[in-house]
C-alpha positions in Angstrom: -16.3 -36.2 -29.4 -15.6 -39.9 -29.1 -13.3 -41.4 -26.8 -10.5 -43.8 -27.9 -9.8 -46.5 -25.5 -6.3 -48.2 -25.2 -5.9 -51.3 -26.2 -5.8 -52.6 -22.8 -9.1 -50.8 -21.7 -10.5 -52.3 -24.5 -9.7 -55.6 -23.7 -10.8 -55.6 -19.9 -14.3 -53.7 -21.1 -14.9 -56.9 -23.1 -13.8 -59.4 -20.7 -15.8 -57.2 -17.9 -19.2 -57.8 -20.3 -18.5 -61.5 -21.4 -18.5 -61.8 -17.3 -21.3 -60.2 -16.9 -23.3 -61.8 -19.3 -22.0 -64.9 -18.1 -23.4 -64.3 -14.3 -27.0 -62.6 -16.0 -27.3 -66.0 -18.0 -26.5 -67.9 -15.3 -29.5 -66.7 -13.0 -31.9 -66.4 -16.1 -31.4 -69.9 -16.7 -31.6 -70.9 -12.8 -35.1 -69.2 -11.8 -36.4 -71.0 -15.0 -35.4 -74.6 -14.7 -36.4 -75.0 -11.2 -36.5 -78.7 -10.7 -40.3 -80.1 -10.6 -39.4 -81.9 -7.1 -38.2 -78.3 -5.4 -42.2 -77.4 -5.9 -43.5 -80.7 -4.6 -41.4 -80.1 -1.5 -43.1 -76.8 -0.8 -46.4 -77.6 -1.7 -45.7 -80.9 1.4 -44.2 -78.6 3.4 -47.2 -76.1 3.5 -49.0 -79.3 3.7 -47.4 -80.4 6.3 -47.8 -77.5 8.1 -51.1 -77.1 8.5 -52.5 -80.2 9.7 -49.7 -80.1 12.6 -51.6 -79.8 16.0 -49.4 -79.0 19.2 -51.0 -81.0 22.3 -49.7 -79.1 25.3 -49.9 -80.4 28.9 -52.4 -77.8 30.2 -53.1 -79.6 33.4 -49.1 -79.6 34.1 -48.8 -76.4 32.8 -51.6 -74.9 35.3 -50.4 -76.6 38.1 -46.8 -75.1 37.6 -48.5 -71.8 37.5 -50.2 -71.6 40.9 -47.2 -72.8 42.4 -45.3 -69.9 40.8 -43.2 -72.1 38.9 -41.2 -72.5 35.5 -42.7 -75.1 33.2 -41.0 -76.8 30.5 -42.0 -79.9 28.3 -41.6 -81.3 24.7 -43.2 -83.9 22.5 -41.7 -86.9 24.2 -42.6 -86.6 27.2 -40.7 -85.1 28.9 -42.4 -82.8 32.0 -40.3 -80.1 34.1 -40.9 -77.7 36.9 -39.3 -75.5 38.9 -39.5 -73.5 41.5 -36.5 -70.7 42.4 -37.3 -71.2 46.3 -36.7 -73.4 48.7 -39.1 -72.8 51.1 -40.9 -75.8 53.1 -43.9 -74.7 52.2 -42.3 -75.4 48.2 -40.9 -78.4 48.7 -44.7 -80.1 49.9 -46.4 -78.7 47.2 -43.6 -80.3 44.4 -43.6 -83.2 46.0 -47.6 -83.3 45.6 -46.6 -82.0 42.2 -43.8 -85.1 41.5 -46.5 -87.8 42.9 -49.2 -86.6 40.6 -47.1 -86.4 37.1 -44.7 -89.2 38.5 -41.9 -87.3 38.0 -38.8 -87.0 40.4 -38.3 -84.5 42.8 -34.8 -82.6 43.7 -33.7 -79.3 44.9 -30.5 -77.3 45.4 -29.2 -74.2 44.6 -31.6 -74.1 41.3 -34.7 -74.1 43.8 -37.0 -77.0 44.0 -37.1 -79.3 40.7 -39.9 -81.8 39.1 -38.8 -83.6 36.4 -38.9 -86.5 34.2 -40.5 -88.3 31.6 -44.9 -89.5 31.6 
């Protein structure tokens, strides 16, 4: 048997569609007018990607390493060290460290520090 619907009910079922339709149209219409210059920029972006090549400062890094140290550089740079203790033995071997890269030396409560810019 059919149902009757108010005349309120009726009203919200269509204005409940017309928004509905209104949102599905919406999206429809969005994923198939994507701009031409949105697919350029991902095609230079893959581009771009691949032909990026990360030069890291293996010598710096190594040396860090034996000493027992944690290294830390960037792309500008910039060239840091350190060392949690403060032993004498430490502080001669990060000032060999400093001399080599030209970097400054300091220490404290963070342990022994090389840093600075090459």
């Amino acid at each position: 048997m059919a149902k009757t619907y108010t005349e309120l009910e009726a009203w919200g079922i269509f204005i409940g569609a017309l928004v509905i339709g209104i949102v599905l149209t919406s999206v429809f219409w969005a994923f198939i007018t994507v701009p031409e210059d949105a697919s350029e920029i991902e095609k230079e972006i893959d581009n771009a990607t691949e032909s990026i090549n990360i030069d890291e400062p293996s010598d710096f890094i190594t040396f860090c390493d034996k000493v027992s140290g944690a290294s830390s550089w960037d792309n500008m740079g910039f060239r840091q060290c350190v060392v949690e203790d403060t032993s004498e033995r430490n502080l001669v071997v990060m000032r060999l460290l400093c001399k080599k890269f030209n970097l400054t030396l300091s220490y404290g409560s963070f342990g022994v520090k090389c840093e600075g810019n090459i």
